[in-house]
C-alpha positions in Angstrom: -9.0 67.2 -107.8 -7.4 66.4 -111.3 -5.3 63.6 -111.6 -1.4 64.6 -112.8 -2.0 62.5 -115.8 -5.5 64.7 -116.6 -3.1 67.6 -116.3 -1.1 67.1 -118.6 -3.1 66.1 -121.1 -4.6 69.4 -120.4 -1.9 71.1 -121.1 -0.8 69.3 -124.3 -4.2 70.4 -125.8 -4.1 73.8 -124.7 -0.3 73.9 -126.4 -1.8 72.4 -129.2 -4.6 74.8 -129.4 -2.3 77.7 -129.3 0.0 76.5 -131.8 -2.8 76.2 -134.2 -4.0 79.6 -133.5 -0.8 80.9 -133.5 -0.2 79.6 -137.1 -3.2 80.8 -138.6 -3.1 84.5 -137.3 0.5 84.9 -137.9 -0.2 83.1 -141.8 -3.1 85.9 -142.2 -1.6 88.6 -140.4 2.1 88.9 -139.6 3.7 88.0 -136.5 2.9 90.9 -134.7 -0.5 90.0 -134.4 -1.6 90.4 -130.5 -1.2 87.7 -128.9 -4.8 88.3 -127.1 -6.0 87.3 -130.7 -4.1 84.2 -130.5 -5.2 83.4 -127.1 -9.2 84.0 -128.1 -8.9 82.3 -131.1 -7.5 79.3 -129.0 -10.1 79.6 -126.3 -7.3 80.2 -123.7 -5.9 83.3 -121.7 -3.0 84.9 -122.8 -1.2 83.9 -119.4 -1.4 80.8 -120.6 0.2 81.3 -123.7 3.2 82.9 -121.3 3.1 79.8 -119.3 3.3 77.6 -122.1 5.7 79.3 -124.7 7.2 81.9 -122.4 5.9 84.7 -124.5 5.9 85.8 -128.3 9.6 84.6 -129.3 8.7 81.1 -128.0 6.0 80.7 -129.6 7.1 82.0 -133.1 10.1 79.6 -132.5 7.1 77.2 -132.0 5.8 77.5 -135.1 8.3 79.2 -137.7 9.4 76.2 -139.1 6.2 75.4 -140.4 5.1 79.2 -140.7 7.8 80.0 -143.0 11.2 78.1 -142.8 9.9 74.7 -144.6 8.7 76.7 -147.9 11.5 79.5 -147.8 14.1 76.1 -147.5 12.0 74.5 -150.5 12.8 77.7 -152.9 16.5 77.3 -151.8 16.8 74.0 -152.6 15.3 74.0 -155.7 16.7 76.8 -156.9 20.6 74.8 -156.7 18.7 72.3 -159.1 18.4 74.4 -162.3 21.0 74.2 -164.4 20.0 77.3 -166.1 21.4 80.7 -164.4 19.0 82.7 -166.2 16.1 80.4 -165.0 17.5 80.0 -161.9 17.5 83.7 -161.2 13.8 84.0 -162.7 12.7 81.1 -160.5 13.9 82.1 -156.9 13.1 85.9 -157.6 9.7 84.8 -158.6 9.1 82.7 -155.7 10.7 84.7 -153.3 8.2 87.4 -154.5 5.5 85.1 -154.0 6.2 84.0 -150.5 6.3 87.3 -149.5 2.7 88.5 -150.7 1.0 85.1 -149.3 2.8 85.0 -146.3 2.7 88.1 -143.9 5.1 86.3 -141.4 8.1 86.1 -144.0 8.3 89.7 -144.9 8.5 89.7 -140.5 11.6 87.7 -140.8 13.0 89.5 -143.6 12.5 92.8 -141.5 13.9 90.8 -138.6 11.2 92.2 -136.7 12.3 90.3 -133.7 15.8 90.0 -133.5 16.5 88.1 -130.4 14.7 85.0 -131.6 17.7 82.6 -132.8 15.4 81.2 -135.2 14.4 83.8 -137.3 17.9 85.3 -137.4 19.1 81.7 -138.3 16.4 81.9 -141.8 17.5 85.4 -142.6 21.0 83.6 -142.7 20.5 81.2 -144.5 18.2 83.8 -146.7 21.6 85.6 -147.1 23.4 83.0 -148.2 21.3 82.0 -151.1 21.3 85.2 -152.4 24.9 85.7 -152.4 25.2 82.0 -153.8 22.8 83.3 -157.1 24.4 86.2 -157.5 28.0 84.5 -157.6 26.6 81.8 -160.1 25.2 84.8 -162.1 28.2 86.8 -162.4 29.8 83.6 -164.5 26.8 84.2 -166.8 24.8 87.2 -168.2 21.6 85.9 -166.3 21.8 89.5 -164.0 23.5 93.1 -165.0 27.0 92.8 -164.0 27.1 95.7 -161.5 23.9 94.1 -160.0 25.2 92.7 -156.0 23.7 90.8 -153.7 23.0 94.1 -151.7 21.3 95.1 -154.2 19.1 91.7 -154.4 18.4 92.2 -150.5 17.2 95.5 -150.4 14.8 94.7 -152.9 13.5 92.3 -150.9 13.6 94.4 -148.2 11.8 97.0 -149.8 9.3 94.7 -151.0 8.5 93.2 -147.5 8.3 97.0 -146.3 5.7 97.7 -149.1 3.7 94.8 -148.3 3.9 95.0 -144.4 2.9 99.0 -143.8 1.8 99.9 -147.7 -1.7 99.0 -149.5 -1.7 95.1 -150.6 -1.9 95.0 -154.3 -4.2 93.0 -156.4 -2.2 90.1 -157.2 -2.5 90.4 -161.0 -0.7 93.9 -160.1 2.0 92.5 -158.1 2.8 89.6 -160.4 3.5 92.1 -163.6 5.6 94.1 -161.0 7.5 91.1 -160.6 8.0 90.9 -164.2 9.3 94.3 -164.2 11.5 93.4 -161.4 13.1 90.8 -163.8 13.2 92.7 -166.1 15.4 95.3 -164.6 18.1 93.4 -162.8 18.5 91.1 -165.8 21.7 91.2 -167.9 21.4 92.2 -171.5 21.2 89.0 -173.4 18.9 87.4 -170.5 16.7 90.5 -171.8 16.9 90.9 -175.5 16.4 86.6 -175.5 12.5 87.1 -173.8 11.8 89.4 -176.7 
């Protein structure tokens, strides 16, 4: 019989194991990927992924903050260090964009594609309050068209996670001059006629 001590370092690998399968099919795919894909991929049953994470909220809370929450924070605090509204506005919109096409799980947050997990409604939060936070800064400048909200800002997010979750994935060269339009479009007047 197994000692207690063989046990549980049995179980620390298996954890282990799942967490690093769980990480890269949710990075490639979303996190609604089965979680019989996770378990094969970790060489365990999915029971076991029930038995050690209590099922697919507990193991996105298990992994989120590397998934997702580290790099989405990263944007947020970088963007409060430039000075510049206008490229301030450019920056996060830009990066925000790009999270979203390389990472299948953040456009799942933003969709709050499962709603009772406290930690993905705490990222959207704190998603929510950077955008409000821009657009505040930008209505002291003319970095974004006055009538412009931060409604308006999360639906296109929204929108854009939508696209990219149930739509055909773009070439990237494709989805970067889209981006440009983007800009483009929700800049103010002077913030437009100054790129020219």
């Amino acid at each position: 019989m197994p000692s207690k001590s063989r046990l549980r370092a049995d179980a620390r690998r298996n954890s282990e194991q799942i967490r690093s399968a769980a990480v890269g099919a949710f990075r490639g795919q979303g996190l609604t990927v089965p979680l019989e894909e996770v378990a094969k991929t970790a060489g365990v049953s999915k029971a076991t992924i029930f038995n050690r994470f209590g099922g697919r909220i507990g193991l996105i809370e298990a992994v989120i903050e590397e998934l997702v929450a580290s790099e989405l924070l990263a944007i947020i605090d970088h963007t409060r260090t430039i000075d510049d509204v206008d490229e301030r506005v450019t920056y996060y919109l830009t990066a925000i964009r790009d999270l979203q096409y390389r990472q299948p799980a953040f456009n799942d947050v933003l969709l709050q594609t499962y709603p009772h997990s406290q930690q993905l409604m705490e990222i959207c939060r704190a998603g929510s309050e950077a955008n409000e936070e821009l657009i505040t800064a930008a209505r002291t400048s003319v970095a974004l068209r006055p009538e412009f909200t931060a409604g308006d800002l999360h639906a296109l997010v929204v929108d854009n996670a939508l696209a990219l979750k149930h739509g055909r994935r773009p070439p990237r060269e494709d989805y970067d001059r889209r981006t440009s339009y983007l800009l483009d479009g929700v800049r103010g007047r002077s913030s437009a006629s100054d790129g020219q």
